[in-house]
PDB file of N, CA, C and O in Angstrom:
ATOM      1  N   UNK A   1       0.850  -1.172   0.000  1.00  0.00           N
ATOM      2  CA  UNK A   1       0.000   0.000   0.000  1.00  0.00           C
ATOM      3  C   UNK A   1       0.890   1.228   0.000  1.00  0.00           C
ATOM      4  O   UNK A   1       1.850   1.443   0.740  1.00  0.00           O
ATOM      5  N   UNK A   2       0.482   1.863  -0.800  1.00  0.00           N
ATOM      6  CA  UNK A   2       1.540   3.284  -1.236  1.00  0.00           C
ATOM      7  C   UNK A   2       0.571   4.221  -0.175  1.00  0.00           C
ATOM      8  O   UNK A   2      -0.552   3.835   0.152  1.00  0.00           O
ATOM      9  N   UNK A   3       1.147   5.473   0.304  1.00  0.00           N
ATOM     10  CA  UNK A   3       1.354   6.264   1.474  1.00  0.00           C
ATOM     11  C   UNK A   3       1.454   7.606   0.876  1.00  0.00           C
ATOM     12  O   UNK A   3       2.486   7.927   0.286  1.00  0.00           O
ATOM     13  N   UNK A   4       0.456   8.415   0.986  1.00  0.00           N
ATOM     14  CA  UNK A   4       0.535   9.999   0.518  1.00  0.00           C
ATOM     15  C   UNK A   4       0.990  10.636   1.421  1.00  0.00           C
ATOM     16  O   UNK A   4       0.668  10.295   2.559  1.00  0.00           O
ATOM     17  N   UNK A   5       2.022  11.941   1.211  1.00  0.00           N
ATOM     18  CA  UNK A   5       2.483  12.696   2.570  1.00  0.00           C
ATOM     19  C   UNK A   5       1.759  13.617   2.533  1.00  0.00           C
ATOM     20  O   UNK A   5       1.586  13.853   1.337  1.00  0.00           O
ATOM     21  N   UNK A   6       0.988  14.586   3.364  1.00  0.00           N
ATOM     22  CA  UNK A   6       0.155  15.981   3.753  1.00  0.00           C
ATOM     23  C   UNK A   6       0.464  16.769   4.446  1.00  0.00           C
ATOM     24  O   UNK A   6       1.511  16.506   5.037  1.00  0.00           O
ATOM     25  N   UNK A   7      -0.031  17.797   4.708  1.00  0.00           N
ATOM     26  CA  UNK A   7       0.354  19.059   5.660  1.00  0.00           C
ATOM     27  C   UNK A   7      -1.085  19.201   6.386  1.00  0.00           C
ATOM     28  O   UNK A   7      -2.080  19.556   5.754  1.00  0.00           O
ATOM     29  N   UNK A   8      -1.115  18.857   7.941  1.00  0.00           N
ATOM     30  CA  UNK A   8      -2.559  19.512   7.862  1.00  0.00           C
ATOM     31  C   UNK A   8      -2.114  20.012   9.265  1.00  0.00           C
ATOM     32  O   UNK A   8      -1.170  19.642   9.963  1.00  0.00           O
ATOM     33  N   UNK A   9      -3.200  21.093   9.508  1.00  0.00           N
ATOM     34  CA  UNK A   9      -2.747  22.051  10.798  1.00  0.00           C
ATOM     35  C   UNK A   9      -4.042  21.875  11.654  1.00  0.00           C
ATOM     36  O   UNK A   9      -5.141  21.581  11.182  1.00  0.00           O
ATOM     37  N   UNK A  10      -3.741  22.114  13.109  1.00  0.00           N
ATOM     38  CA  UNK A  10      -4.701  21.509  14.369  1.00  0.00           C
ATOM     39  C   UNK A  10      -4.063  22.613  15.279  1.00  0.00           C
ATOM     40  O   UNK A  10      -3.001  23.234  15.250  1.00  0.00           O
ATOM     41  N   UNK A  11      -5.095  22.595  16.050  1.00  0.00           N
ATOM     42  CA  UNK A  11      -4.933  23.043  17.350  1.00  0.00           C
ATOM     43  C   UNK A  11      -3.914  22.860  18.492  1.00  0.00           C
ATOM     44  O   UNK A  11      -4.059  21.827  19.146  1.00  0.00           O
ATOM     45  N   UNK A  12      -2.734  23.827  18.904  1.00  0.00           N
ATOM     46  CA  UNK A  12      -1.485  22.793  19.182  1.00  0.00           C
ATOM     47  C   UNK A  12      -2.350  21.943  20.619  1.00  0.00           C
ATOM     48  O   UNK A  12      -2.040  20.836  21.059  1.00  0.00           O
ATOM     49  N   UNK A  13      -3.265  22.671  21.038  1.00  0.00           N
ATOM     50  CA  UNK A  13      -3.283  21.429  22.312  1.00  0.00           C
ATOM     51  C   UNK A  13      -3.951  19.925  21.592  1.00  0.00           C
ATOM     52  O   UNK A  13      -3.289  18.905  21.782  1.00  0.00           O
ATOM     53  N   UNK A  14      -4.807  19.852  21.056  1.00  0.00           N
ATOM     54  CA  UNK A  14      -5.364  18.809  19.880  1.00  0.00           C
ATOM     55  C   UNK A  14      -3.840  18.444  19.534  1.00  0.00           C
ATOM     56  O   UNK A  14      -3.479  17.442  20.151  1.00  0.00           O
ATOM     57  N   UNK A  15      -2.963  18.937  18.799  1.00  0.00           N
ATOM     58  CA  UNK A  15      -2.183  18.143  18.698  1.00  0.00           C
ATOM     59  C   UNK A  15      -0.637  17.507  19.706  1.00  0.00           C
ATOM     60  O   UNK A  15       0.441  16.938  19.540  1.00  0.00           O
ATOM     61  N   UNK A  16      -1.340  17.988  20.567  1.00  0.00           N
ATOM     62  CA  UNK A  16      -0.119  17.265  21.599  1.00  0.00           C
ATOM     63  C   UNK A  16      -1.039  16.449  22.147  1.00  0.00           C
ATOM     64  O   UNK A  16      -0.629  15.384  21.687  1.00  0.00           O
ATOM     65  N   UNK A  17      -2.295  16.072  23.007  1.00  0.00           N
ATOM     66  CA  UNK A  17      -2.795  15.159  23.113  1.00  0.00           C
ATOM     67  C   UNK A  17      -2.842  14.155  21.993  1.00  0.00           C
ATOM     68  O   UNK A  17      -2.712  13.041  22.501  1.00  0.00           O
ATOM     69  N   UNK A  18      -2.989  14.061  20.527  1.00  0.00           N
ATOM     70  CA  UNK A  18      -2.756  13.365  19.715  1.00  0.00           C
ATOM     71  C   UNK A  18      -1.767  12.485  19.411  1.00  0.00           C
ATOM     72  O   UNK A  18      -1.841  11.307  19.060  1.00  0.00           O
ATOM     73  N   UNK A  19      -0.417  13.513  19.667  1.00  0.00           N
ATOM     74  CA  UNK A  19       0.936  13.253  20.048  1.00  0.00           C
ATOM     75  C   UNK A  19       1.054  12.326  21.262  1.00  0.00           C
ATOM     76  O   UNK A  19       1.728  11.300  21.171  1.00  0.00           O
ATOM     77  N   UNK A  20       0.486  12.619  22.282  1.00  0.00           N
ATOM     78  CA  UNK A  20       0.163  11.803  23.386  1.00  0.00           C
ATOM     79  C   UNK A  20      -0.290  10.056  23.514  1.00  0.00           C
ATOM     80  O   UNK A  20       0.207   9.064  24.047  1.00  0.00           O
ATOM     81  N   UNK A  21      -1.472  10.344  22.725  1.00  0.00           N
ATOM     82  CA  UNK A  21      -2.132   8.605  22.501  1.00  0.00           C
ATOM     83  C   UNK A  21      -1.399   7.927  21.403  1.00  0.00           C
ATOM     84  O   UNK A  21      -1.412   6.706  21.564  1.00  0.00           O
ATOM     85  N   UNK A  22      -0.923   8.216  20.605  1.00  0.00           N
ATOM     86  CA  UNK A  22      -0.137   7.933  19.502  1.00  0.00           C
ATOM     87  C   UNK A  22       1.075   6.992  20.705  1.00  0.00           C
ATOM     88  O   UNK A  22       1.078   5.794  20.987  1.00  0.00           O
ATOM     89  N   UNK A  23       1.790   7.858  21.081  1.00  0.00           N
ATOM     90  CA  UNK A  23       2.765   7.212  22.061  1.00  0.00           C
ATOM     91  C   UNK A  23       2.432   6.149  23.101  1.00  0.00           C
ATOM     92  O   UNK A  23       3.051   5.091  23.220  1.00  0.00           O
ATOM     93  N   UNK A  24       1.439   6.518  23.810  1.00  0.00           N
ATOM     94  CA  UNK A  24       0.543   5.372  24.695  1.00  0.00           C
ATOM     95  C   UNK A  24       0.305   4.402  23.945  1.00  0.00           C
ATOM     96  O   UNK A  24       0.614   3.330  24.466  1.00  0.00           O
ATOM     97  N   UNK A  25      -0.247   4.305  22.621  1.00  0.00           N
ATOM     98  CA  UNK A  25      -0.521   3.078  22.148  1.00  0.00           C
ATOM     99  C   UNK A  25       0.603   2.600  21.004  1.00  0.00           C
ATOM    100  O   UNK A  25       0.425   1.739  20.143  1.00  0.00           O
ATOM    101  N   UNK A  26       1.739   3.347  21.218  1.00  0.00           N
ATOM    102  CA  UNK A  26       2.738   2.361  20.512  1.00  0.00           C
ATOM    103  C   UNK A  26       2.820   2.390  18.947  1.00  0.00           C
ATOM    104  O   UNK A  26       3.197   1.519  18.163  1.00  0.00           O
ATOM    105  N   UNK A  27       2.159   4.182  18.649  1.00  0.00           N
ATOM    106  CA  UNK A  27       2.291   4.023  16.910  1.00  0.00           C
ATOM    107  C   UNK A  27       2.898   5.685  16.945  1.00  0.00           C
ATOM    108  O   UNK A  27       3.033   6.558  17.802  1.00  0.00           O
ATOM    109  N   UNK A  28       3.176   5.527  15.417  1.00  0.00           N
ATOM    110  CA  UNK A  28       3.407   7.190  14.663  1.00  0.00           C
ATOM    111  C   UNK A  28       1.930   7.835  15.001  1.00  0.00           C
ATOM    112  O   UNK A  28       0.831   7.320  15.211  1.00  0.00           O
ATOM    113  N   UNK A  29       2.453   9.351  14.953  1.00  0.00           N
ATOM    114  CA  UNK A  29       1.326  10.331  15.242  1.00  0.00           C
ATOM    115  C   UNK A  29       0.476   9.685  13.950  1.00  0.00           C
ATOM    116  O   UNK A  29      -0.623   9.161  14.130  1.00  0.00           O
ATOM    117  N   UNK A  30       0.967   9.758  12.907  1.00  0.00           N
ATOM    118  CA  UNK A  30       0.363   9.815  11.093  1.00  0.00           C
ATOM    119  C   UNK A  30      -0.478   8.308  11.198  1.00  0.00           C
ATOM    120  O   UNK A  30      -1.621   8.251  10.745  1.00  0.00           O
ATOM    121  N   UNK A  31       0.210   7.007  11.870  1.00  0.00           N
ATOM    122  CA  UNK A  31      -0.658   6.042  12.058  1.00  0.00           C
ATOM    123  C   UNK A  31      -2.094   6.258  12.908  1.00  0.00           C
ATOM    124  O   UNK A  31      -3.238   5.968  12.555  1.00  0.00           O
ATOM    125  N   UNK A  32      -1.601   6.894  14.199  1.00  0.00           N
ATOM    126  CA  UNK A  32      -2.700   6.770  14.763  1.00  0.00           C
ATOM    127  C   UNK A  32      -3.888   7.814  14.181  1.00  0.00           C
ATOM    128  O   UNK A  32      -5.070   7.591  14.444  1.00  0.00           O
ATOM    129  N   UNK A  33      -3.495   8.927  13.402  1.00  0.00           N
ATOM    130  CA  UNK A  33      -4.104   9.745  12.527  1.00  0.00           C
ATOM    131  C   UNK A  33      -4.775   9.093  11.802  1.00  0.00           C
ATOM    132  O   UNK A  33      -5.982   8.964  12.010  1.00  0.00           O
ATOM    133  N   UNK A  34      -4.114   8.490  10.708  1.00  0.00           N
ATOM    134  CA  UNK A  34      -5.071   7.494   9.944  1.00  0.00           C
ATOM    135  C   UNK A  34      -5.798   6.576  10.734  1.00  0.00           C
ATOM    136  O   UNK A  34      -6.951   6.578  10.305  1.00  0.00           O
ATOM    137  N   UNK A  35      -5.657   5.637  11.868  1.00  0.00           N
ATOM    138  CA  UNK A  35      -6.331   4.714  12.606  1.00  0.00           C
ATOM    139  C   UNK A  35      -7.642   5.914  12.670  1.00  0.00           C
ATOM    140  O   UNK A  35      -8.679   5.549  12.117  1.00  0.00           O
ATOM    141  N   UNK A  36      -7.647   7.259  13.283  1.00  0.00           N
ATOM    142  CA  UNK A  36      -8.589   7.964  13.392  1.00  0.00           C
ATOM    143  C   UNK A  36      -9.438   8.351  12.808  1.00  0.00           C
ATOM    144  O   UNK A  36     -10.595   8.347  13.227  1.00  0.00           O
ATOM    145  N   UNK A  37      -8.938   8.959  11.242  1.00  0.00           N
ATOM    146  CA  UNK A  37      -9.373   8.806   9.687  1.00  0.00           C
ATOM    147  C   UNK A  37     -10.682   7.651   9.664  1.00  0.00           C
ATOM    148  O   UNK A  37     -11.897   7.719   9.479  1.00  0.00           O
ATOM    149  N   UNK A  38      -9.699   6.574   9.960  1.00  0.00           N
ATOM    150  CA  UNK A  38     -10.634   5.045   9.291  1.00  0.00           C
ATOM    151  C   UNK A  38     -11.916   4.994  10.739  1.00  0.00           C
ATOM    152  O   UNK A  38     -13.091   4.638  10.828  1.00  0.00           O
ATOM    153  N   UNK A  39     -11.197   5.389  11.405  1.00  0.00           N
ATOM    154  CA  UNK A  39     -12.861   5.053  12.649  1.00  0.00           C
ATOM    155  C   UNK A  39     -13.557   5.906  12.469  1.00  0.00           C
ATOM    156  O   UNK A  39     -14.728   5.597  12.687  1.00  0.00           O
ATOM    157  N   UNK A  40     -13.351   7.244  12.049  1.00  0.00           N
ATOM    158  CA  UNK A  40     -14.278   8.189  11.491  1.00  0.00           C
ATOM    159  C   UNK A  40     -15.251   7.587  10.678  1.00  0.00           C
ATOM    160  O   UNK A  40     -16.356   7.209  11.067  1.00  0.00           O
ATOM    161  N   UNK A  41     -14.723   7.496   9.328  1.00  0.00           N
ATOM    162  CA  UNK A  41     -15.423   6.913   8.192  1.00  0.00           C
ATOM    163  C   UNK A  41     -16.443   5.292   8.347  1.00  0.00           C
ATOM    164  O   UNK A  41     -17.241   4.770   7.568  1.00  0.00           O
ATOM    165  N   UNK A  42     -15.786   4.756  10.154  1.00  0.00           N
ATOM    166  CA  UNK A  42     -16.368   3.730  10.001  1.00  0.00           C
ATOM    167  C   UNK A  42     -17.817   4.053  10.441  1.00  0.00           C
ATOM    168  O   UNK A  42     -18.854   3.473  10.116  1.00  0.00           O
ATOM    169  N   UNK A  43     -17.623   5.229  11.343  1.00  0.00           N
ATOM    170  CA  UNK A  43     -18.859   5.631  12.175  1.00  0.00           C
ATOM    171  C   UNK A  43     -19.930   6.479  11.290  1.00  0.00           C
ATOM    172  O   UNK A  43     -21.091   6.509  11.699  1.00  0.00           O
ATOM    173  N   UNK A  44     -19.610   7.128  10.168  1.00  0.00           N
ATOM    174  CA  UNK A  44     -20.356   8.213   9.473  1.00  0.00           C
ATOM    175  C   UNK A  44     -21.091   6.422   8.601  1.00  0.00           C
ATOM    176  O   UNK A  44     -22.276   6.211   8.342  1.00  0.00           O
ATOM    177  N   UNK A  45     -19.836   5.389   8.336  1.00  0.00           N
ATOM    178  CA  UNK A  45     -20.991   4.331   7.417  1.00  0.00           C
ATOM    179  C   UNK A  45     -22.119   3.586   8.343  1.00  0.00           C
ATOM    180  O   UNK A  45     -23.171   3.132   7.893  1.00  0.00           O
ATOM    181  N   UNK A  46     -21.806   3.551   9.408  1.00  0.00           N
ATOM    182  CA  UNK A  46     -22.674   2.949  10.717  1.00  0.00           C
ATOM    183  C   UNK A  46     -23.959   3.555  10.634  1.00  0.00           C
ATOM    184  O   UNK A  46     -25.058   3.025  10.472  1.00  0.00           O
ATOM    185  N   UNK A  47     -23.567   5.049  10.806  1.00  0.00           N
ATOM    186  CA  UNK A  47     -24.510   6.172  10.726  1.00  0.00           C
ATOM    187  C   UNK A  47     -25.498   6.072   9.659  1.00  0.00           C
ATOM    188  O   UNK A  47     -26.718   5.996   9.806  1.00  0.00           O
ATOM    189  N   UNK A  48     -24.781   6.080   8.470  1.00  0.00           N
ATOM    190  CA  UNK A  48     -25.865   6.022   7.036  1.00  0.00           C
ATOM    191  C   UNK A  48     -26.617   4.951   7.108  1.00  0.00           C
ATOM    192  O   UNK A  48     -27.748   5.028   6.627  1.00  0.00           O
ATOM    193  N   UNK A  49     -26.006   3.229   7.955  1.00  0.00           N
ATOM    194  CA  UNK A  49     -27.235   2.103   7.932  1.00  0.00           C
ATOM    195  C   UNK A  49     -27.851   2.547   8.542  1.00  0.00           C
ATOM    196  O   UNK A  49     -29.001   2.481   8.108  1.00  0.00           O
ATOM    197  N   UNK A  50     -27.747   3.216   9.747  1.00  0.00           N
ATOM    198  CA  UNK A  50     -28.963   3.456  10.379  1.00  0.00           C
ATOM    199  C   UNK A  50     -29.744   4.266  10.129  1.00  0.00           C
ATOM    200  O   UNK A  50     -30.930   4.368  10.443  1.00  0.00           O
ATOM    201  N   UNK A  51     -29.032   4.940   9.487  1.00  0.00           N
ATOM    202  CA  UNK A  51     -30.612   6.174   9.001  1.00  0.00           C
ATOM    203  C   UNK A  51     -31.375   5.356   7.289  1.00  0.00           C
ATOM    204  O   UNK A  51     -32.437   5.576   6.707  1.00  0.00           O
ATOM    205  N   UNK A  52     -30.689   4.791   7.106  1.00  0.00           N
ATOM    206  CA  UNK A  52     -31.179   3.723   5.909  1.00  0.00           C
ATOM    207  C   UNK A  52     -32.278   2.601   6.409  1.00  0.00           C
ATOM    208  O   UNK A  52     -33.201   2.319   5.645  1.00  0.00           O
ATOM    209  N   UNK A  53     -32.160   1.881   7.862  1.00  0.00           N
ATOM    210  CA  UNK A  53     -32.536   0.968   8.202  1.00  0.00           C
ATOM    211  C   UNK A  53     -34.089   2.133   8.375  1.00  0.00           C
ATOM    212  O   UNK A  53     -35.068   2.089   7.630  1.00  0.00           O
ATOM    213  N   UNK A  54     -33.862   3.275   9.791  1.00  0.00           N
ATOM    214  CA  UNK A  54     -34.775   3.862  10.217  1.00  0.00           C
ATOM    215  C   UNK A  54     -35.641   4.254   8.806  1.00  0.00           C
ATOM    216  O   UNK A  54     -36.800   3.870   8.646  1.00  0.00           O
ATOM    217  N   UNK A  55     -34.998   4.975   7.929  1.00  0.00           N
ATOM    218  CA  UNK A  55     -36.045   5.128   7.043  1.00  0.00           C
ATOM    219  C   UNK A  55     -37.211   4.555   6.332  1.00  0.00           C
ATOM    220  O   UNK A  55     -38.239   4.992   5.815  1.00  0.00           O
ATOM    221  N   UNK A  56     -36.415   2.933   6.580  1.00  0.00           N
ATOM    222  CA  UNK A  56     -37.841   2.224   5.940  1.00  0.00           C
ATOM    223  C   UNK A  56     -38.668   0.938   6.832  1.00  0.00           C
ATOM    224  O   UNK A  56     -39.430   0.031   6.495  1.00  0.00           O
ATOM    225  N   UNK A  57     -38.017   1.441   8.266  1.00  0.00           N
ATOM    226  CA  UNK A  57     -38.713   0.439   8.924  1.00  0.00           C
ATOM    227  C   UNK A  57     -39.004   1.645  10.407  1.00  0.00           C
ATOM    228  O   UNK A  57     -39.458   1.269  11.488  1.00  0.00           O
ATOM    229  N   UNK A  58     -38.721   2.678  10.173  1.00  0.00           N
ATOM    230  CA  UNK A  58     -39.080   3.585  11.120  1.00  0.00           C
ATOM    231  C   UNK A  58     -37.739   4.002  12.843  1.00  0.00           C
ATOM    232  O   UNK A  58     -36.791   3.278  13.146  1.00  0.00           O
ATOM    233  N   UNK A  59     -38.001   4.831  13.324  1.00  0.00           N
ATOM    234  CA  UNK A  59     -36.973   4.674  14.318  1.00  0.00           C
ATOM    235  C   UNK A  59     -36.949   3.898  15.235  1.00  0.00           C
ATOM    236  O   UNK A  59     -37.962   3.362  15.686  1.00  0.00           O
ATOM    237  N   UNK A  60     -35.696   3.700  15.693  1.00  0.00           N
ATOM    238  CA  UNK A  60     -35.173   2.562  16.647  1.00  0.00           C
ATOM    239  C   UNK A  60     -35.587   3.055  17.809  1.00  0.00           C
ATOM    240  O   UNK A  60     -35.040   4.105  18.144  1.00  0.00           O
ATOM    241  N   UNK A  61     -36.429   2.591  18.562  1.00  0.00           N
ATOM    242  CA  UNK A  61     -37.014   2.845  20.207  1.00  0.00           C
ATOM    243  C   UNK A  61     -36.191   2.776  21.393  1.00  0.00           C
ATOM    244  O   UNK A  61     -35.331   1.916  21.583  1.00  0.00           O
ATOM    245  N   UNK A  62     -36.424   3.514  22.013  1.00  0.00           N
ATOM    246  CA  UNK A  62     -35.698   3.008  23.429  1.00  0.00           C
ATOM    247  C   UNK A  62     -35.383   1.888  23.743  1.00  0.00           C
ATOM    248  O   UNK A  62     -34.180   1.630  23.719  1.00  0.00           O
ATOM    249  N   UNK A  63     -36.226   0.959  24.097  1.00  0.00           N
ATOM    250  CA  UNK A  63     -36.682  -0.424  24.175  1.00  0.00           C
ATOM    251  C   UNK A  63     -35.914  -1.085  23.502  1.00  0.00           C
ATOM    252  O   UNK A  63     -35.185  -1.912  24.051  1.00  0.00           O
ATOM    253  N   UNK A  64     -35.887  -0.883  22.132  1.00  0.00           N
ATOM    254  CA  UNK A  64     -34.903  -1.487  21.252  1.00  0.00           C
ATOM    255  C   UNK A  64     -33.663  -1.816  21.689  1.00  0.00           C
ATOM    256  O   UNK A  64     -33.196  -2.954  21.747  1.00  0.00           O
ATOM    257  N   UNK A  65     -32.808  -0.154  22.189  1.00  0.00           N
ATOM    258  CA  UNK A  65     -31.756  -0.301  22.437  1.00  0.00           C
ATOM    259  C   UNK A  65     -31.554  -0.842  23.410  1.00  0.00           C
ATOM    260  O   UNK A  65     -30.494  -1.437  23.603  1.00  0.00           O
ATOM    261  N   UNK A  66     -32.603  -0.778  24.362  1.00  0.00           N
ATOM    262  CA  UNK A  66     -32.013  -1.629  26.058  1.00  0.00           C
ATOM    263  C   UNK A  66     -31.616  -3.128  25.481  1.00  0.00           C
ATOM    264  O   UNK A  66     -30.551  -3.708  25.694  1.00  0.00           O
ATOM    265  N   UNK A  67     -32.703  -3.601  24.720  1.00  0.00           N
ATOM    266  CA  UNK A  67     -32.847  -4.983  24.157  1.00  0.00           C
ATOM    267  C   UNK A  67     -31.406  -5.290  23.659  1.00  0.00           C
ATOM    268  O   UNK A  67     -30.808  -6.288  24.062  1.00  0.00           O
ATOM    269  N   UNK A  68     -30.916  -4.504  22.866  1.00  0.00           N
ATOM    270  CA  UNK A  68     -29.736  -4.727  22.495  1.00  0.00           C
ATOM    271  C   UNK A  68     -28.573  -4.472  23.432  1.00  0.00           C
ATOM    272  O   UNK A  68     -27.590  -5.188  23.244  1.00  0.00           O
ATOM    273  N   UNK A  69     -28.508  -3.544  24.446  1.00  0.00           N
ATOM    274  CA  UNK A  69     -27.475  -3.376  24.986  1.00  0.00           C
ATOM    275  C   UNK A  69     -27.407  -4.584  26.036  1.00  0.00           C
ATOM    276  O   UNK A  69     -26.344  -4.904  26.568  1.00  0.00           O
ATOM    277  N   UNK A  70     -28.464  -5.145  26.260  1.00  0.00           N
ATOM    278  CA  UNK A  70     -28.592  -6.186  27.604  1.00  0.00           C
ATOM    279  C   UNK A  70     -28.062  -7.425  26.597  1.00  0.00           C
ATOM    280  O   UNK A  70     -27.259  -8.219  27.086  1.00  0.00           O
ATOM    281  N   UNK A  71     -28.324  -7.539  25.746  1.00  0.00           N
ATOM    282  CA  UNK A  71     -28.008  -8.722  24.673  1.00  0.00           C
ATOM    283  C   UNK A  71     -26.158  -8.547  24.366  1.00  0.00           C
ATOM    284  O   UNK A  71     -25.378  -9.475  24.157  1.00  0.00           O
ATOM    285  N   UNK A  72     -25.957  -7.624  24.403  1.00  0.00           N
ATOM    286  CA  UNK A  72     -24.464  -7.103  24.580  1.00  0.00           C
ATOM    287  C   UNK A  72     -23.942  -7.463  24.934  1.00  0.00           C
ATOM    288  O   UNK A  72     -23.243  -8.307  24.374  1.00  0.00           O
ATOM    289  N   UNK A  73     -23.796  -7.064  26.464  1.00  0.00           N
ATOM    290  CA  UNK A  73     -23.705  -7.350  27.489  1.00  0.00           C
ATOM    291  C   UNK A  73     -23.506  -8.638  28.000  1.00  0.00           C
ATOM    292  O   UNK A  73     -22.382  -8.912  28.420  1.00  0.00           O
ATOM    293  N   UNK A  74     -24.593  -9.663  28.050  1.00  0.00           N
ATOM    294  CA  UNK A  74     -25.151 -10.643  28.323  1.00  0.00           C
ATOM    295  C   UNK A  74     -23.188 -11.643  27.455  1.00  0.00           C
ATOM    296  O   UNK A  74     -22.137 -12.103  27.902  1.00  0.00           O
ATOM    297  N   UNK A  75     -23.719 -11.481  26.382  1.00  0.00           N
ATOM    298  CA  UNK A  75     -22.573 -11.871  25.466  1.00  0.00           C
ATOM    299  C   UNK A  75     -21.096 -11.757  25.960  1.00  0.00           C
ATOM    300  O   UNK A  75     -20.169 -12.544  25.767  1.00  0.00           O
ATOM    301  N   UNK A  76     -21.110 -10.681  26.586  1.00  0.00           N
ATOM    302  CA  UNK A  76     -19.289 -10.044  26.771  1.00  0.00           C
ATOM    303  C   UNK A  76     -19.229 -10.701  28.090  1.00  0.00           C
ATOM    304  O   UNK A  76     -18.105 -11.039  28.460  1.00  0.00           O
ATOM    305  N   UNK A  77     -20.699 -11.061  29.239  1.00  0.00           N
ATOM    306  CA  UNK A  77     -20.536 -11.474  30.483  1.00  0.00           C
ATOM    307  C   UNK A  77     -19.899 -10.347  31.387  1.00  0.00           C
ATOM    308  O   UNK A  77     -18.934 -10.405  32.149  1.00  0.00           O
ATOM    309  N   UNK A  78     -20.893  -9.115  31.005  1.00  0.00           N
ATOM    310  CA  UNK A  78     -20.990  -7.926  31.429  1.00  0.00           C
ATOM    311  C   UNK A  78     -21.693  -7.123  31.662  1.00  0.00           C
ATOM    312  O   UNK A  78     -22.715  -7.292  30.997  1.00  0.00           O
ATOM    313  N   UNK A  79     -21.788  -5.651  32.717  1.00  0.00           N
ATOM    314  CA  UNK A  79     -23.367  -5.634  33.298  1.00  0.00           C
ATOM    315  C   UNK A  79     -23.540  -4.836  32.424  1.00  0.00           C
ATOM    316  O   UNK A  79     -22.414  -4.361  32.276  1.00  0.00           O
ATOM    317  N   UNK A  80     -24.440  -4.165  31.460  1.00  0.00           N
ATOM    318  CA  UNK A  80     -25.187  -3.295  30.323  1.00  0.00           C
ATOM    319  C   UNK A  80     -23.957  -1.542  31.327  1.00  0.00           C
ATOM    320  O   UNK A  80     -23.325  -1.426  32.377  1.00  0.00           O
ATOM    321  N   UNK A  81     -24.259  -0.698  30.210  1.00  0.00           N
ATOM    322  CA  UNK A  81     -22.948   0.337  30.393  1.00  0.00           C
ATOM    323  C   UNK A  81     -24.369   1.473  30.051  1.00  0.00           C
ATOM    324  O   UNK A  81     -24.327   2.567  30.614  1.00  0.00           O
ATOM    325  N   UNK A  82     -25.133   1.274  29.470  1.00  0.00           N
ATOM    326  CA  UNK A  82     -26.284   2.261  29.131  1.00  0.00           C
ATOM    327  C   UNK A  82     -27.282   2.280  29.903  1.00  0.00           C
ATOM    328  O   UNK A  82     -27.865   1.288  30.340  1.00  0.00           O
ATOM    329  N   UNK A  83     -27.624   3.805  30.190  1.00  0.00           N
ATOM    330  CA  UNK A  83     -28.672   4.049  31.087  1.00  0.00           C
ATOM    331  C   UNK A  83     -30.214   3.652  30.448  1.00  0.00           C
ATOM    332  O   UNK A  83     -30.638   4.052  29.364  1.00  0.00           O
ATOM    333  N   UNK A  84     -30.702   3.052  31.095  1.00  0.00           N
ATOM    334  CA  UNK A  84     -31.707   2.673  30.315  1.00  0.00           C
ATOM    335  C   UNK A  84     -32.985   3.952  30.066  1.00  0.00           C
ATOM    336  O   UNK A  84     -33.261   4.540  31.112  1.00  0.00           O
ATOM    337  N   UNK A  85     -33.740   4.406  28.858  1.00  0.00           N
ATOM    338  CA  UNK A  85     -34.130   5.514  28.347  1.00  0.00           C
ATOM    339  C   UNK A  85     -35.533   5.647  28.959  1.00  0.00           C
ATOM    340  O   UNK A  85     -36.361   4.741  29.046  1.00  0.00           O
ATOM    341  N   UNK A  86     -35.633   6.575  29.257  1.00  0.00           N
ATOM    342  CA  UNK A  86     -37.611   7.046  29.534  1.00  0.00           C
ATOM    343  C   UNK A  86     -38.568   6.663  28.711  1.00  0.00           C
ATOM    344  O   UNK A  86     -38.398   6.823  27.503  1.00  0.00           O
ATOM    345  N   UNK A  87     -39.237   6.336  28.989  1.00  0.00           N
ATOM    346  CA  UNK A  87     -40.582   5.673  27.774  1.00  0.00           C
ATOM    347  C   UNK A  87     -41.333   6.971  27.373  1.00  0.00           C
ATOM    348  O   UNK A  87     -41.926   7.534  28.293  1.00  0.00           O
ATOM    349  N   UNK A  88     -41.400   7.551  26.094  1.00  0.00           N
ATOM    350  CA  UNK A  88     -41.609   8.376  25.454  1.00  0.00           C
ATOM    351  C   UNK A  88     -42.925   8.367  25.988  1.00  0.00           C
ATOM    352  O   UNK A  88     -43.294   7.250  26.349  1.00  0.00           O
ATOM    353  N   UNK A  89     -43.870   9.442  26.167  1.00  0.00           N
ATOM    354  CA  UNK A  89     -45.384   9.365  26.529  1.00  0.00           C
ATOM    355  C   UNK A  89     -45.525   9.959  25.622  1.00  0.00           C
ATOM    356  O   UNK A  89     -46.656  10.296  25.274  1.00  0.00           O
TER     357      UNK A  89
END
C-alpha cells in the first residue's frame, strides 16, 4: 500500500494530546491519525445504515436499544454500560 504525505494544521493542544495517545498506544502520530481517519469513516458508514434501516422500517425505540445493549452485554458477560431511556409518553 503506497502512502501519501500531507500538511494539515490543528490546534497545538489537539495536537499534543494526539501526540500523546499515539505514544501510549505504541504508533506514529500519522498512524494513529489514519487509525482515526478510518474510525471516522467507520462511524459516518454505521450512521448512514442506520438512518437507511430507520427510514424504511421507522426509528429505533428506546426499548430497542435496552434490548440490544442487555443482549451485549449478556454476550461479553458484562453488566449493560447504558442508562436505560424514559418511555416516550
Amino acid at each position: 500500500m503506497s502512502a501519501e504525505k500531507f500538511s494539515a494544521s490543528m490546534d497545538d493542544e489537539l495536537l499534543e494530546q494526539a501526540r500523546s495517545a499515539a505514544e501510549a498506544d505504541g504508533v506514529t502520530l500519522s498512524s494513529w491519525l489514519a487509525g482515526a481517519a478510518a474510525h471516522r469513516l467507520r462511524l459516518r458508514d454505521l450512521r448512514n445504515t442506520v438512518d437507511n434501516w430507520e427510514a424504511k422500517h421507522g426509528a429505533i425505540t428506546a426499548e430497542e436499544l435496552d434490548a440490544v445493549e442487555r443482549k451485549i452485554a449478556k454476550a461479553r458477560g458484562t453488566k449493560s454500560r447504558r442508562t436505560p431511556r424514559a418511555k416516550a409518553s
